[in-house]
C-alpha positions as a Markdown table, in Angstrom:
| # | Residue | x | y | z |
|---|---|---|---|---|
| 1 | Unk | 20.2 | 8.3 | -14.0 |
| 2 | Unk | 21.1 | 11.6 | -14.8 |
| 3 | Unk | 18.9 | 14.9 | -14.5 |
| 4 | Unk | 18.3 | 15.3 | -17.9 |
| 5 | Unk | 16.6 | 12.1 | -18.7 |
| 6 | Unk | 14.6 | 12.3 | -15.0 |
| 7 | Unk | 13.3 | 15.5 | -16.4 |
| 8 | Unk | 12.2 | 13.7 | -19.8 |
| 9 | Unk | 10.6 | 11.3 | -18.0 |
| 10 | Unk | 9.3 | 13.8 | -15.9 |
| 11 | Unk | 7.8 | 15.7 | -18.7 |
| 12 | Unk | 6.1 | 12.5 | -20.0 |
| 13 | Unk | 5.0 | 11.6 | -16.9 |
| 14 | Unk | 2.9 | 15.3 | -16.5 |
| 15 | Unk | 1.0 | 14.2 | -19.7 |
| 16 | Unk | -0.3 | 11.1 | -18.7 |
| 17 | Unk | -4.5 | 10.8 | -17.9 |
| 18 | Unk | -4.7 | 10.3 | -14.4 |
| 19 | Unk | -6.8 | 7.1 | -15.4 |
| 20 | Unk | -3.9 | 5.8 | -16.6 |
| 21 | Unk | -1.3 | 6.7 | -13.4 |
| 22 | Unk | -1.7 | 3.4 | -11.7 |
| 23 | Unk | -0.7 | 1.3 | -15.0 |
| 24 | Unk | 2.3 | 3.7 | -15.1 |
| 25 | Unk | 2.7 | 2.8 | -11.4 |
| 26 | Unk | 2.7 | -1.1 | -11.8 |
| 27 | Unk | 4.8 | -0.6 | -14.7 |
| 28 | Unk | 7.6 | 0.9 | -12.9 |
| 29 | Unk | 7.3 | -1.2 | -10.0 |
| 30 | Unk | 7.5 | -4.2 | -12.6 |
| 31 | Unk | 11.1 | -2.5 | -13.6 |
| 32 | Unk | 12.3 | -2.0 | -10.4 |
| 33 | Unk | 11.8 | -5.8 | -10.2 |
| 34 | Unk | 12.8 | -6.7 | -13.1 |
| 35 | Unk | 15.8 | -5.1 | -12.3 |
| 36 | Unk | 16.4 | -6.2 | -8.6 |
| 37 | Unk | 18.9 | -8.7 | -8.0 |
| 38 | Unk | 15.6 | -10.5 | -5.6 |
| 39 | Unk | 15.7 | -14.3 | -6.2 |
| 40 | Unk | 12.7 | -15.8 | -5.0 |
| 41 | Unk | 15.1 | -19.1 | -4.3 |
| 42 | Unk | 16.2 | -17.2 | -1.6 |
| 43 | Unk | 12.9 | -17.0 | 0.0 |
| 44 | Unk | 12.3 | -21.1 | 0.3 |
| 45 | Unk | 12.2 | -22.1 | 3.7 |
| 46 | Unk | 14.2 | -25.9 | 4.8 |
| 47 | Unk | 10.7 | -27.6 | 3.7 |
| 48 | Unk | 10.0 | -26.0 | 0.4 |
| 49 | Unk | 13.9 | -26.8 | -0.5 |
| 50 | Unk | 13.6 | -30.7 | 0.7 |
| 51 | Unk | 10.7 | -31.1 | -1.1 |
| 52 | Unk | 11.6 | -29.8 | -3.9 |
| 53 | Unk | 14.7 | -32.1 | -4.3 |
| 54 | Unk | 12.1 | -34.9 | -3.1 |
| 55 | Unk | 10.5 | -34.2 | -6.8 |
| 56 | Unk | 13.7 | -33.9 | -8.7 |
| 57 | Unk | 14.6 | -37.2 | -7.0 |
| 58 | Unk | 10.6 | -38.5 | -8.1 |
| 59 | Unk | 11.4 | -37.5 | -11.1 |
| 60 | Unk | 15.1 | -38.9 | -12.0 |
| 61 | Unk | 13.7 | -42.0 | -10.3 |
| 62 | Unk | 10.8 | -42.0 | -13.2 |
| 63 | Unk | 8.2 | -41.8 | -10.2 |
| 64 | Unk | 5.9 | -39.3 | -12.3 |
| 65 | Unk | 2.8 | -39.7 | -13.8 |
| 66 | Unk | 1.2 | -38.8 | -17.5 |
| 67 | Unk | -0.8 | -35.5 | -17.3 |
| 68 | Unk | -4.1 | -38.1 | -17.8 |
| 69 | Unk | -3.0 | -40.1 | -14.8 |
| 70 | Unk | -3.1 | -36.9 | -12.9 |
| 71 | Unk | -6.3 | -35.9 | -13.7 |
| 72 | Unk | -7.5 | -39.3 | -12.7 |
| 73 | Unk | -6.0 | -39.0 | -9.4 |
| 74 | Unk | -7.2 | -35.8 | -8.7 |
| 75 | Unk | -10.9 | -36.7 | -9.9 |
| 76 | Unk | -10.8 | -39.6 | -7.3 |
| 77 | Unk | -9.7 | -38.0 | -4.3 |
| 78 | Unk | -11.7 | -34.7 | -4.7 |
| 79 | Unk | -14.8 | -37.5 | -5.4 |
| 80 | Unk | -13.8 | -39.0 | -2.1 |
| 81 | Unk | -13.9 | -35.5 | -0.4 |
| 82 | Unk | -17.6 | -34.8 | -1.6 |
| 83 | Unk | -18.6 | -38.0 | 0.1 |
């Protein structure tokens, strides 16, 4: 970036509320994300990647179920857990 548009920015930067600095903060850090060649991919550990590949097998394998089913499921077991 060159030294003219840093002191634009600069300028701007003098003229913003102090209640406002930490928005300005998270947006830049957003940005610098945004911009980052980070992939969170990267991250998985062995587990997170085989399971993940367990579900796209689930899924080309039709083993899924409707978003009611779900719910269904869910409702029982966290019944059983209250027990």
């Amino acid at each position: 970036m060159d030294t003219l548009t840093l002191n634009k920015i600069n300028d701007k930067l003098k003229k913003i509320p102090d209640a406002l600095a930490q928005d300005v903060l998270t947006f830049i850090d957003y940005l610098d994300f945004k911009n980052s060649k980070h992939d969170w991919f990267d991250e998985l550990s062995n587990d997170d990647i085989t399971l993940i590949k367990q579900g796209e097998d689930d899924i080309k394998n039709s083993r899924t179920y409707t978003h009611t089913q779900a719910k269904a499921i869910i409702a029982q077991h966290l019944q059983n857990k209250t027990k």
